[in-house]
N, C-alpha and C positions, 0 to 999 in steps of 0.2 A: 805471700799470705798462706797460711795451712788451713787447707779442706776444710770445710765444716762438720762437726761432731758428727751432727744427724744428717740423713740424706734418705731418698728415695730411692728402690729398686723394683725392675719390672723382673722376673726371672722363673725360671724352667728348675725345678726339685730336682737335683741328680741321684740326691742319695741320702740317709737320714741316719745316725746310729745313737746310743743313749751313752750318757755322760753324766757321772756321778749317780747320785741318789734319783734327780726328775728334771735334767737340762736332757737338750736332745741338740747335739751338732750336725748341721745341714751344709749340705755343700749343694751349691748354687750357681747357675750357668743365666749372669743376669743380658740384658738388652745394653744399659749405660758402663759394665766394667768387666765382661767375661767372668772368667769363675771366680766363683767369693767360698770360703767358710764361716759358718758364722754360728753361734750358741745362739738359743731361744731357751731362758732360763724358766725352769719349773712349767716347761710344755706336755711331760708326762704327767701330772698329775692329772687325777682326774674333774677335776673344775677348771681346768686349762682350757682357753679357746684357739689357741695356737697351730696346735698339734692335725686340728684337720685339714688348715691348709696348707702343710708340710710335709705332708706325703709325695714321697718320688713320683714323676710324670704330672706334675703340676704345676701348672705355671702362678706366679703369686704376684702382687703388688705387697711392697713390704716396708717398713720403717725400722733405720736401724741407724745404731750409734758406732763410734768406732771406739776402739776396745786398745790396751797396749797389745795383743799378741790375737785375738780374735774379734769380729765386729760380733753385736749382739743386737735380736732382731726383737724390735718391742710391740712392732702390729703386722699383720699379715691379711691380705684378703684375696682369694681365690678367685683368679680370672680364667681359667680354662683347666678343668679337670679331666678331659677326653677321656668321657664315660663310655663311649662306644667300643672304645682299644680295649677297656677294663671290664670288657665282658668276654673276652675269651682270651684262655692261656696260653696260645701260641702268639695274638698281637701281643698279650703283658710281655712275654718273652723277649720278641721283636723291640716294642717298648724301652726293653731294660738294655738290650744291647744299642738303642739311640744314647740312653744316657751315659753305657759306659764310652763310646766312642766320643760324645762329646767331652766327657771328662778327661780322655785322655786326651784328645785331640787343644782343647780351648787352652787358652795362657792362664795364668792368676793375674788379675786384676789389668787384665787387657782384651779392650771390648771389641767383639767378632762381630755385628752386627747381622752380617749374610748367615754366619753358622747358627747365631739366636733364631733367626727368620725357618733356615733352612729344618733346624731340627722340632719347632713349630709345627711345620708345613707338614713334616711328615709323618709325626702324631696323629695328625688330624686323617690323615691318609691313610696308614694304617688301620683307623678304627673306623673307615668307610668299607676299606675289604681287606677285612681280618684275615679270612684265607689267601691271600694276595703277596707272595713275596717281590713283586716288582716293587714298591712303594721301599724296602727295605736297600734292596740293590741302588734304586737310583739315589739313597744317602748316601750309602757309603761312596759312588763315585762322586757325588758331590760335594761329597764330605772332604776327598781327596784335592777338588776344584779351590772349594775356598779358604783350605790349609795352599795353595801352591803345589799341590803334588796333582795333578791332573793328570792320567796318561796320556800320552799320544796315541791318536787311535786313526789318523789319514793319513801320516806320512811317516816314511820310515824314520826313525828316534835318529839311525846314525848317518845315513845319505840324503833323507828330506824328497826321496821321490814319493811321488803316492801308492800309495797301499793300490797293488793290484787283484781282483777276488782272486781267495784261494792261494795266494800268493803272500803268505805274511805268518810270522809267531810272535810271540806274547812276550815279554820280559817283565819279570813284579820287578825287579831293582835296577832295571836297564831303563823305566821310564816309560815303557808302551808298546809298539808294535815296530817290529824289525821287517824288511823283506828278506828272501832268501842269499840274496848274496850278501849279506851284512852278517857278518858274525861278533860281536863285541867280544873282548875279554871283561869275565866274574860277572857277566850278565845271562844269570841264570833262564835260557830257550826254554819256550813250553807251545805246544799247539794249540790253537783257538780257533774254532771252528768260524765259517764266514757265518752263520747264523748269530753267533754268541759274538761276533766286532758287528754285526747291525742293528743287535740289539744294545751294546753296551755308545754305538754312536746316536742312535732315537732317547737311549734317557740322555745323553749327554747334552742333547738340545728342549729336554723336555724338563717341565713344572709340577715338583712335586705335585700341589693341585688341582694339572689337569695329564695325569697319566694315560700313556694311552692303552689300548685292552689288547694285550697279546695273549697267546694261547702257548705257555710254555711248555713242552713235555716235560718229566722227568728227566731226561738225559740233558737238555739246554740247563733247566734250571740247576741242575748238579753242576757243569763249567762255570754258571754264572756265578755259582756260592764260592765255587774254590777259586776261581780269576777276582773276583772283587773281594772278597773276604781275605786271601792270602796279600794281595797287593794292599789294605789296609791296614794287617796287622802285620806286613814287614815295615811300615813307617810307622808302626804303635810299638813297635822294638819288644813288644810282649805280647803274649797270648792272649786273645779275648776270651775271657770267663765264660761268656751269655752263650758261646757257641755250644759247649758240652751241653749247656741247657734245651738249647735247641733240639743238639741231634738228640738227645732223650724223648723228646717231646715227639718229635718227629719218629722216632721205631716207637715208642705207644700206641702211636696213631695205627703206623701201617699194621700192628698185631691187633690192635683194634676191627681193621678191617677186614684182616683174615679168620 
């Protein structure tokens, strides 16, 4: 029996662009099927009700029919627009690199359910502590979790003894943390300090919505950006856009404060 025409979706706004004269194509990370594309015809105009809840970082309830080559979305109603992330441009930032890693990360029309949950969670978390990049970090490693790419972070990737402190390095394509006597071949060594594996082991047992309050310096938080960030976007097999956004935002800031 073939699906029926119309159906329900709960879903997270990845990204929005305009099409033709006043349709606007949306690409959608739902709860029941992973990522959708889908037209909302004549959403630019302006007597269109459409178009405000279809703005990226917004989660919708939404009715839609299926289409020969795109579904097309005929109601839409706004269940969580995390107003608080949308009041400062570094969570918007942070924000937009959730959407893009979901986008890269989620299947078409194959439904993640943990990754819907997880990139929710962190929305919300983000626009509790805007200045707060731990809320960001512990996506991306979990981002890594509930795609199957989790690193190993207690035992060595290639012998399975346990991480001894001080005693261990990093591999993004080797899978996690190596001891010293293990050397892999094309598994690119790096050092990681035993601060930055006890921190990256606390979010790996930790909820998005109940983070706990660390006191990062600058020098941690600098490992954590390039250990989880590099280990994401060598399994995104391309460059994260949202990053060059960031470090801009970030040297604003510090001439800002000088």
């Amino acid at each position: 029996m073939p699906p029926p025409r119309m159906y329900r979706a709960e879903a997270l706004v990845l990204k929005n662009m305009s099409l033709g004269e006043a349709d606007l194509l949306v690409t959608l990370f739902s709860r029941e099927a992973g990522k959708l594309r889908a037209i909302a015809k004549g959403a630019r105009r302006s007597s269109a009700k459409l178009v405000g809840h279809l703005e990226p970082l917004t989660v919708t309830r939404m009715a839609l029919s299926r289409g020969h080559t795109l579904d097309v979305i005929s109601q839409a109603e706004t269940l969580e627009n995390f107003t608080p992330l949308k009041s400062s441009l570094t969570a918007i930032a942070r924000g937009m690199q959730v959407s893009e890693l979901v986008d890269g990360f989620g299947s078409e029309a194959s439904a993640n359910e943990p990754l819907y949950n997880l990139a929710w969670s962190t929305l919300e978390s983000i626009g509790k502590t805007p200045e707060y990049e731990l809320p960001l970090f512990h996506f991306q490693l979990h981002l890594l979790g509930v795609s199957g790419l989790m690193p190993e972070l207690s035992n060595c990737v290639e012998c399975r003894r346990d991480i001894e402190p001080d005693r261990h390095r990093y591999s993004i394509d080797g899978g996690g943390v190596f001891c010293p006597d293990c050397t892999p071949d094309r598994a690119g060594l790096r050092p990681l300090s035993l601060r930055a594996l006890k921190v990256m082991r606390l979010l790996a047992r930790s909820d998005a919505r109940a983070l706990p309050t660390l006191n990062l310096d600058a020098a941690l938080t600098q490992e954590l950006r390039a250990v989880l960030s590099g280990t994401v976007q060598y399994w995104l097999d391309r460059e994260i856009r949202t990053n060059s956004f960031m470090n801009q935002l970030a040297r604003t800031e510090r001439v800002g404060r000088n």
